[in-house]
Every structure is written in C-alpha cells, then in structure tokens.
C-alpha positions as CSV (number, residue, x, y, z in Angstrom):
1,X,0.0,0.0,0.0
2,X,2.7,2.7,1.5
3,X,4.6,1.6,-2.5
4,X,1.4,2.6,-4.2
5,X,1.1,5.8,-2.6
6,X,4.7,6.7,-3.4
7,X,4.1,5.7,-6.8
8,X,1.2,7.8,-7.5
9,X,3.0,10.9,-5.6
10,X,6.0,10.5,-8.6
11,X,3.3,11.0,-11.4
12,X,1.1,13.6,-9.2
13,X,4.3,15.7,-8.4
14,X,5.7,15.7,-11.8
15,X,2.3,16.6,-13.5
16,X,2.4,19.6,-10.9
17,X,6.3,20.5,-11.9
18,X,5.5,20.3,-15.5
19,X,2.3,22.5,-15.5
20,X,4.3,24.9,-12.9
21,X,6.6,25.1,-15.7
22,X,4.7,25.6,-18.7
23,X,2.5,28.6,-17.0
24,X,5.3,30.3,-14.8
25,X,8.5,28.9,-17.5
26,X,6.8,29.0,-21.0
27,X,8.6,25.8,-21.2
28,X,6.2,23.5,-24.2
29,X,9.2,21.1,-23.7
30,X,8.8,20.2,-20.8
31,X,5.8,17.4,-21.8
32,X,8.5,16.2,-24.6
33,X,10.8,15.4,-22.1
34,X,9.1,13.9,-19.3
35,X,7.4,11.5,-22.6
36,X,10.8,11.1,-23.6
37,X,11.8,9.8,-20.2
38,X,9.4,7.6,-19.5
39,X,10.0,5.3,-22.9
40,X,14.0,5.5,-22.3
41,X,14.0,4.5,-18.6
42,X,11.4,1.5,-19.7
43,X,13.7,0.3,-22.0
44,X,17.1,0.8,-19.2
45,X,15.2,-1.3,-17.2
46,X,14.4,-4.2,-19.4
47,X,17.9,-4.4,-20.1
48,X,18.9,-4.2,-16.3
49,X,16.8,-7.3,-15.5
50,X,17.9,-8.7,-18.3
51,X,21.8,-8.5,-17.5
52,X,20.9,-9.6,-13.9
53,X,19.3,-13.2,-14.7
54,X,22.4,-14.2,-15.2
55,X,23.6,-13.2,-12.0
56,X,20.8,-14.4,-10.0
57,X,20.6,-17.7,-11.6
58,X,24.5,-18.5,-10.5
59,X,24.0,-17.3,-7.1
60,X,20.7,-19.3,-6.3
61,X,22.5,-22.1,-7.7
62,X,25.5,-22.3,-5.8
63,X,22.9,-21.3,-2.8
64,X,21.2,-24.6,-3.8
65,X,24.6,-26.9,-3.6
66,X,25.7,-25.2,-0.3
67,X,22.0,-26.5,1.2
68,X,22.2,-30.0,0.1
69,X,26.1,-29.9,0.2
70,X,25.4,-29.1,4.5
71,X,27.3,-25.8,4.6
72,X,24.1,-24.4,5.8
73,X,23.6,-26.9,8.1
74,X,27.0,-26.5,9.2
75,X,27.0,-22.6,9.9
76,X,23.9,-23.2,12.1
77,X,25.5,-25.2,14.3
78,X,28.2,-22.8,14.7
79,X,25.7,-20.0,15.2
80,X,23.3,-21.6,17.3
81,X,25.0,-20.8,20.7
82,X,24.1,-17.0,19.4
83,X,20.8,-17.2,18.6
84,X,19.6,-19.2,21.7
85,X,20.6,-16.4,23.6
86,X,19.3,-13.8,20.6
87,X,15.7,-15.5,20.5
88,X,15.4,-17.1,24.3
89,X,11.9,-17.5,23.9
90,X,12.5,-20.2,21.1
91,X,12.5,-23.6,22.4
92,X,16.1,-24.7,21.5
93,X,17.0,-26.7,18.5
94,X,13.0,-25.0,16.9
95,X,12.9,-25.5,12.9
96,X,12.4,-21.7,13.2
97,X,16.3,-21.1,14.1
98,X,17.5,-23.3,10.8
99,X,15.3,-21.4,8.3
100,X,16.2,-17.6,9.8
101,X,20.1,-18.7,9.9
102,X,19.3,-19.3,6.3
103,X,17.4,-16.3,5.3
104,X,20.1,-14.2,7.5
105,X,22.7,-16.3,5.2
106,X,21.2,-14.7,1.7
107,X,20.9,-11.3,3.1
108,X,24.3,-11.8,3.9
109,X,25.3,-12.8,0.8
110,X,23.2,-10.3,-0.9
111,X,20.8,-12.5,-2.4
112,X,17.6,-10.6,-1.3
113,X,14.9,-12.6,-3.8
114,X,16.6,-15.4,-2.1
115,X,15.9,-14.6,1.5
116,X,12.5,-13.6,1.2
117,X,10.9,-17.1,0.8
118,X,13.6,-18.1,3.1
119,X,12.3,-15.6,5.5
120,X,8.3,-16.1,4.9
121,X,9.2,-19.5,5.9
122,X,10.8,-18.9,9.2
123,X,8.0,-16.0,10.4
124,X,5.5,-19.1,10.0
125,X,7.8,-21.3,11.7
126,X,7.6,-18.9,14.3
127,X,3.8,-18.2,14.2
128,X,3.4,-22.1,15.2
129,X,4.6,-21.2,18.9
130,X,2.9,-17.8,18.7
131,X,0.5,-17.8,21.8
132,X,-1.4,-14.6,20.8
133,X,-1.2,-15.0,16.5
134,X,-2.5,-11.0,15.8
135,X,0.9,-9.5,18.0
136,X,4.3,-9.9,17.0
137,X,6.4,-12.0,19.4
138,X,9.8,-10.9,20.8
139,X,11.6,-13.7,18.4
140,X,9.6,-11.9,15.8
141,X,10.5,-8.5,16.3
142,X,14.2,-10.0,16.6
143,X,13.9,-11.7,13.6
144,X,12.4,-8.4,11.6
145,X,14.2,-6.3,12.3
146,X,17.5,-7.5,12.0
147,X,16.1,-8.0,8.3
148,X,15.2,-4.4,8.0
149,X,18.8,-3.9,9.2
150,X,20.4,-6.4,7.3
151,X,23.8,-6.8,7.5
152,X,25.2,-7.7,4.1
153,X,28.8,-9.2,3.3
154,X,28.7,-9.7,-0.1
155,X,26.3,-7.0,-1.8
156,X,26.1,-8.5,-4.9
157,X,22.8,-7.1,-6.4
158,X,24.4,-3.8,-6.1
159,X,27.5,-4.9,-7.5
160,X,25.9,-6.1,-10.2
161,X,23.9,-2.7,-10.8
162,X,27.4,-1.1,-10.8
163,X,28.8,-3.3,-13.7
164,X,25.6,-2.7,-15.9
165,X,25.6,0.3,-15.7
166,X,29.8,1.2,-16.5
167,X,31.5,1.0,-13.6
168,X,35.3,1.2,-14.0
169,X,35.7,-0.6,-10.6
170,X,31.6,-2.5,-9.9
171,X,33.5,-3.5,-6.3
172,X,34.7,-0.8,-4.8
173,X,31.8,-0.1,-2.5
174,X,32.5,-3.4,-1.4
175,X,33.9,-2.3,2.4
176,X,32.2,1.0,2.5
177,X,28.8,-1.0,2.5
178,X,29.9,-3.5,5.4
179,X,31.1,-1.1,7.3
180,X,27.5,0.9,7.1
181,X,25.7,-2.4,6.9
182,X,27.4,-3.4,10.0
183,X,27.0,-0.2,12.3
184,X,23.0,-0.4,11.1
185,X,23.0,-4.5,12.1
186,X,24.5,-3.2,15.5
187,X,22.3,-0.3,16.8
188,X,19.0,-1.9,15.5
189,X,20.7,-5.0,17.6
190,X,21.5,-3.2,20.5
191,X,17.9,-1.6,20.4
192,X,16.1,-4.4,20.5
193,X,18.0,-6.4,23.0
194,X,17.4,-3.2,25.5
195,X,13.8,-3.5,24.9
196,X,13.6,-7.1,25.4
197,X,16.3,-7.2,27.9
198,X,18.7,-9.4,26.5
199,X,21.6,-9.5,28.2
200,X,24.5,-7.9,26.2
201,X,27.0,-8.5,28.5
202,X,26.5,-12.4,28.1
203,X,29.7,-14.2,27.4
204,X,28.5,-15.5,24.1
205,X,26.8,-12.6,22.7
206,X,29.2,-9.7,24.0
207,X,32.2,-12.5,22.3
208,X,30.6,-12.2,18.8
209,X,29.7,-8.6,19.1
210,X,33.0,-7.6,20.1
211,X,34.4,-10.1,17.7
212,X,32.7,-8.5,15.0
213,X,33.2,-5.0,15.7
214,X,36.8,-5.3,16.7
215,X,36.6,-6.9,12.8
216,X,35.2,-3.9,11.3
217,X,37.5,-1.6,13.2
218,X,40.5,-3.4,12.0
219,X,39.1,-3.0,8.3
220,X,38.6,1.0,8.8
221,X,42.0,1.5,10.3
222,X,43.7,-0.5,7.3
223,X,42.0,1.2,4.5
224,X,42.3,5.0,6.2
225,X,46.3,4.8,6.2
226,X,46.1,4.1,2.3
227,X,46.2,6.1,-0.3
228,X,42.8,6.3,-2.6
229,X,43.9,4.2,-5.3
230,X,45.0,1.3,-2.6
231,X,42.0,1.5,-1.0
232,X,39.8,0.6,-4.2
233,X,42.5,-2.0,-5.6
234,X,42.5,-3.5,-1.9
235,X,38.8,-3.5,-1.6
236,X,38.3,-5.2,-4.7
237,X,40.5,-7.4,-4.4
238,X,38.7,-8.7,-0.7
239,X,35.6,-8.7,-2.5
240,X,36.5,-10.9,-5.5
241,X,38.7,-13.5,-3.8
242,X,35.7,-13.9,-1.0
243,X,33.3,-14.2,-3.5
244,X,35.6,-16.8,-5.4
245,X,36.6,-18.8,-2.0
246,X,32.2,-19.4,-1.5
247,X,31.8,-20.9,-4.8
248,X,34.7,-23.2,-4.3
249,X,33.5,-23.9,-0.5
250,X,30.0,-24.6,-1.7
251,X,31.5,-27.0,-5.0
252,X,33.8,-29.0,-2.6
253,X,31.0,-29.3,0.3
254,X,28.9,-31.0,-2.0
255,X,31.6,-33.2,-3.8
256,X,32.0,-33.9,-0.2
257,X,28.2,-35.2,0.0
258,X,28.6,-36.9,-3.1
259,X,25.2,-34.7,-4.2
260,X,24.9,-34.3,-7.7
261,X,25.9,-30.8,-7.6
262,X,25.1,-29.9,-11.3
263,X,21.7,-31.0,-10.8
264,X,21.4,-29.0,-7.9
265,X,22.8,-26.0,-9.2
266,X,20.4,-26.2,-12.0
267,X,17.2,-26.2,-9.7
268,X,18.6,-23.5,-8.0
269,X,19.6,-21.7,-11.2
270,X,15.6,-22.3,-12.7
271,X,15.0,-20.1,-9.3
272,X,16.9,-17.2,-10.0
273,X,15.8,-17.0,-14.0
274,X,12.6,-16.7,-12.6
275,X,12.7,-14.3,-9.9
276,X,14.5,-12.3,-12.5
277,X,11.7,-12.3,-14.5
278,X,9.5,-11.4,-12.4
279,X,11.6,-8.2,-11.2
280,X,11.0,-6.8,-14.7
281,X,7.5,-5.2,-14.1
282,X,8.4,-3.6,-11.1
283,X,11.9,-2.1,-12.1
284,X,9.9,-1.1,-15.3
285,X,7.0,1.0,-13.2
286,X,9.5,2.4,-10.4
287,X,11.9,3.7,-13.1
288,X,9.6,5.3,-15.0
289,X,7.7,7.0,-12.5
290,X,11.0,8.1,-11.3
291,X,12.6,9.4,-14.8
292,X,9.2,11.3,-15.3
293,X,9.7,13.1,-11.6
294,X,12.9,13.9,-12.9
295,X,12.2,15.1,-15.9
296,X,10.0,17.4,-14.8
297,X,12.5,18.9,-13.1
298,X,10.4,18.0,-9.4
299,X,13.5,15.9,-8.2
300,X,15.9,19.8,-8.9
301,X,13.9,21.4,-6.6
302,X,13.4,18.4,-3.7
303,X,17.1,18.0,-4.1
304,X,18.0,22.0,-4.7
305,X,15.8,22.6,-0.9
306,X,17.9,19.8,0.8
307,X,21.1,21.3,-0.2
308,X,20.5,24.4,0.9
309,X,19.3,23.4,4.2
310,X,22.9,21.0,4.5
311,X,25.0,23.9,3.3
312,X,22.7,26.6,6.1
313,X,24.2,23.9,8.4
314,X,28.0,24.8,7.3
315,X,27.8,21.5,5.9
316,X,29.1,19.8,2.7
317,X,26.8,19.4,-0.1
318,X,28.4,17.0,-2.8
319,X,26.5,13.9,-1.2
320,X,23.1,15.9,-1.6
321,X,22.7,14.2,-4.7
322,X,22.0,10.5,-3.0
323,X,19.7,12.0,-0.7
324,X,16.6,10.4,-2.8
325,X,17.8,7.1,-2.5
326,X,18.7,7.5,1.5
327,X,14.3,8.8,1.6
328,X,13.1,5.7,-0.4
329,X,15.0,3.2,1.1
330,X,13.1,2.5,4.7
331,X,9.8,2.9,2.3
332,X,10.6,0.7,-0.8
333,X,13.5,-1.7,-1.9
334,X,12.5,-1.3,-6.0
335,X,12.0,2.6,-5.0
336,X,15.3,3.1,-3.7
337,X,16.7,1.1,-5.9
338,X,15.6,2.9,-8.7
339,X,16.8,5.7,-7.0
340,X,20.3,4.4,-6.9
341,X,20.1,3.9,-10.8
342,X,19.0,6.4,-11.8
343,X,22.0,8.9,-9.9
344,X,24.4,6.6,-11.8
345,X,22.9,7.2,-14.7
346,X,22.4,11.2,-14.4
347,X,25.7,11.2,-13.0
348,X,27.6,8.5,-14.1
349,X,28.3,5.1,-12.6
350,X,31.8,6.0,-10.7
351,X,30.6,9.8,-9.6
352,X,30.6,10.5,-5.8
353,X,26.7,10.7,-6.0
354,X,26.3,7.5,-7.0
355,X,28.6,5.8,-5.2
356,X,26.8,7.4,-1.8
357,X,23.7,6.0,-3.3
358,X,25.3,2.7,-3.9
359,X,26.6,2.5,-0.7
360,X,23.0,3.6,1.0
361,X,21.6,1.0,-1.3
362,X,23.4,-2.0,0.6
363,X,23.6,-0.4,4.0
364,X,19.7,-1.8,5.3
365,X,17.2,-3.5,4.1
366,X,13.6,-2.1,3.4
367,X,11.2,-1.7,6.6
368,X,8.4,-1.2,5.9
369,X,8.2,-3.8,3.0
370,X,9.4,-6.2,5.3
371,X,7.1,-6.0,8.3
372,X,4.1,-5.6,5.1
373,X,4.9,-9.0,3.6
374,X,6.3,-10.7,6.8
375,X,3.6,-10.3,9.2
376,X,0.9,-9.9,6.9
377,X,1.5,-13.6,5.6
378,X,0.7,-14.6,9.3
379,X,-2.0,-12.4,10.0
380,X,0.3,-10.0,12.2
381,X,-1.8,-6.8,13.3
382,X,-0.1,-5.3,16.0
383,X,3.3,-5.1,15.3
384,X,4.2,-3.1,18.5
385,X,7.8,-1.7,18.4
386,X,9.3,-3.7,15.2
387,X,8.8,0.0,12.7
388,X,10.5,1.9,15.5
389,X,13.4,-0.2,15.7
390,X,13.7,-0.7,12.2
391,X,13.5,2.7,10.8
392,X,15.9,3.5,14.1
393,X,18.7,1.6,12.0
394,X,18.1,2.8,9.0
395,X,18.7,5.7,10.1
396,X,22.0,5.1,11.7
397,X,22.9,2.6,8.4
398,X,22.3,6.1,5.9
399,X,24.4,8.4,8.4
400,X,27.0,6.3,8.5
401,X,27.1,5.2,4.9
402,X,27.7,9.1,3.8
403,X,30.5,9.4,6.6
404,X,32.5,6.1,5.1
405,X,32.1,7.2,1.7
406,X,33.7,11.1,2.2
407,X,36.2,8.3,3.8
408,X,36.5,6.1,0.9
409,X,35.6,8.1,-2.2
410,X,37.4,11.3,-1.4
C-alpha cells in the first residue's frame, strides 16, 4: 500500500512540476521530455533485469549446492549458541532457528529474492509457537528487524547494478557498504536487546559482538592509512577473492556429499531465471515514475531545498545528490533502488553521488516492505515496536554510509 502511494506521488508531483513550468517557464518542452523519459527509462530497465538473470541464476545455484552440500547446516550449528541467547523464547533446537540462519545467510550474501521465501518460511515457523497470533512476538521483532537492518557481506545485487551500468571498478563499495551495513545491524541490535532485555554483556553474545566489531574496526583502520587508489585496488580485491573462495567452498561441500551438484545447481539456477523475470515489471514501473519526476524537473527542486538546508548547516553538499535514494530506502526496496540507478545514470556510474547512493543502497534493508509481507502472511496486526526499531537503523545505516564514503571516495 505505502509503494502505491509513493508511486502515485512521482506521477502527481511531476504533472504539478510540468504545469508549474509551462505557466510560470513557457517551457512547451517540458511534456517532450518527461514522454521522452518515460519510454527511455522502460527500456534501461528491461535491459537491467535482463543482464541480472544471469547473476541471480548463478548465485541461487551455488545457494542450492551449499544447502544439500550441509554448509548451511553447518554454519547453524556454529551459530546456534548466538541465537539461543538472541531468541530465548524459542525452544532450543526450533525448525524456526535453521530457516532464519538461512534467510540471515542470503541477506548476507546479498541474495535478497533469495531470502525472502527463506524468511516467509521462518516467520510461519515462528507463528506455530505464537500464543497470541494477531501480535508480534519478541523472536519476531528479533527476527524483523535485524532484516530491516540487514547486514550484508557480499552486496552482490548492487555490484551487479554497478557493472551494468559502466563501472570502472563495480566493487569498490564493497567495504564502504559493510562497514554501514554493520553499524546499522548493531544499533538496531543493540535496540532491541534493551527492549527485550537481552543481556549484552552475556559471554557469548558480548564474544561475537566484540568479535565483529573489533573486525570492522580493523578493516577502517587498514584502509584510512592508504592512499585512494590502494584502497579501491584493496577493496576489490577482498571482494573478488571472498566471493571466489564461496563458490569453491560450496562445490567442494557437496563433492564432499557426493550430491549431484550440477543438478542441484540447476534447480537452484531455474529459481533465480525466474525471480529475474519477475523483477521486470516492477523495475519497469519504479523507473519510469521516477525518470518522469525527474524530468519534470520535481527531483531539482526536492534535491536544490535539501542542499540548501545541508549547506545553512556549514555542511558539505556533494553527497546531496544521493539523498533520494537515503528517503526511499526504509519505504521501498525497488524505489530506492531505482533511486540508486538512476543517480548513476544522471551522474555517471563512478561519480561520488552515485557511489553514496550505492553504498546507502546496501547499508539496510527495506522496513516497511518487510514487516508488510512478513507479518501480513501470518495475519500479524499489531506489530508493536518492530517499525520503530527498524527505521531507528536505518537511520543510523544512511548516516554512517555518507561518513565512510567522504572516507573512501574522497
């Protein structure tokens, strides 16, 4: 529902701009343009879903060969001593904790069409021991939000977007967004486990969160001693080779098994040709409603009233540019998406705008999308806190992915 208004809001606005224009401008053009717009961004975004079935198809392939291969199985049980003290109301060893360890795996691995029926499957996993089914449990609100947050090691959909669309370097965002990613899995964390007093001093979960952010503080110190060009080269580099080192894990794990990994790759593989398909009407409608706001120059003065706010502040404007894709992101994944896009396209692919936007991109996940299809397909009403939280690290996910990219990118 909240993606419908927005979507009608793009064509209302723009129809506003463009008459604004014409009386106050004597700009005819203007309805040119914006017609113009609409028929080039459909056909940018055919050819973006087009060049990403490829993508998808490997990645939910190999995703299928590290399930039946037990690499899945296998980070559970490393994990597991985490999330029995994450989700304590869980009875241990619950179906529930499998599935989310998997859904948290795609996130992680950027593989969001992935995670989703991952996801839908543990929310009704965790329904089943739901003793009031129209209010979110705790393990629920645990579970959503650090979706909304989600931390994401390998953003590949974004990297992906980067090499469509020209990138010189598609990876070099690559630490900026774990660094954001990470800061937003930690406070919307750190949030909830207040609110459901969870203990963070526990000797397991204070190990892994110390762990991991003595992790990311080791990868910011390394990178701010080099010079620009290191830090992209080095970036890329940890990117590719981790990305490289999974596909080999997942191919020997299920040699291992003695699966028939080509098999399995291939039904895996079916799944990502069709989620890419099925991507293609929604990237179509998002980007045109957002090269038609553009066009009608609507987007100039949103973006023209935020700068000038940021610079009344004493502070620096070159990241202003992102700031749409930093708005839609808590309200719509496809929104923001087409958000990041379209800055690399009106900018250029390796710009500082769009790299912000990149980097926003693959800092959280989408709120409100996620608590609409999560607890909607269990009949959730009352959601209590979980939009709070979520938008709470989104927040800090955004701030934070501007600061690293003056860091990185400057």
């Amino acid at each position: 529902m909240v993606l419908n208004y927005i979507w009608l809001a793009f064509f209302i606005i723009a129809f506003i701009a463009a008459v604004a224009q014409t009386l106050f401008n004597g700009n005819l053009d203007i309805w040119t343009e914006i017609m113009n717009a609409s028929f080039d961004s459909a056909k940018t975004a055919f050819e973006i879903s087009l060049g990403l079935t490829g993508v998808l198809s490997l990645w939910l392939g190999l995703m299928k060969i590290g399930e039946r291969g037990g690499v899945i199985a296998l980070f559970s049980r490393l994990i597991s001593p985490l999330f029995c003290r994450l989700f304590p109301d869980l009875p241990k060893n619950h179906p529930a904790l499998g599935s989310i360890f998997m859904n948290f795996s795609a996130n992680m691995l950027g593989l969001d069409n992935a995670a989703t029926p991952l996801g839908l499957k543990a929310m009704k996993e965790l329904q089943e021991v739901n003793p009031h089914k129209d209010t979110a449990t705790n393990p629920m609100i645990m579970f959503l939000v650090l979706n909304t947050t989600g931390l994401t090691l390998i953003p590949i959909s974004v990297m992906v977007y980067r090499a469509q669309l020209g990138a010189a370097n598609p990876t070099d965002v690559f630490i900026p967004i774990l660094i954001a990613t990470y800061f937003s899995s930690l406070a919307g964390l750190i949030a909830v486990c207040i609110k459901q007093r969870i203990n963070l001093l526990d000797k397991v979960v204070f190990t892994w969160l110390a762990g991991l952010t003595l992790f990311i503080c080791a990868i910011i110190a390394f990178f701010i001693q080099l010079p620009q060009e290191k830090v992209s080269l080095y970036s890329s580099f940890g990117a590719n080779v981790l990305l490289f080192t999974i596909i080999i894990g997942f191919l020997v794990a299920g040699f291992r098994k003695k699966i028939n990994v080509y098999d399995a790759f291939i039904d895996g593989a079916k799944e990502g040709f069709k989620t890419a398909v099925t991507i293609i009407p929604y990237l179509v409608a998002m980007l045109v409603a957002i090269a038609i706001f553009r066009a009608s120059g609507a987007m100039e003065l949103l973006t023209a009233a935020i700068a000038h706010t940021v610079a009344w502040c004493g502070l620096d404007t070159d990241f202003v540019g992102a700031i749409p894709t930093a708005i839609m992101k808590p309200l719509s994944g496809s929104g923001a998406r087409g958000m990041m896009v379209d800055a690399m396209n009106t900018f250029g692919a390796d710009s500082f705008v769009a790299r912000v936007a990149s980097t926003i991109q693959g800092s959280t996940d989408t709120t409100f999308y996620i608590l609409a299809v999560y607890f909607g397909s269990v009949g959730i009403k009352n959601t209590r806190y979980a939009a709070g939280v979520g938008l709470f690290g989104d927040f800090v996910g955004i701030v934070t992915a501007i600061i690293v990219s003056y860091i990185f990118f400057t």
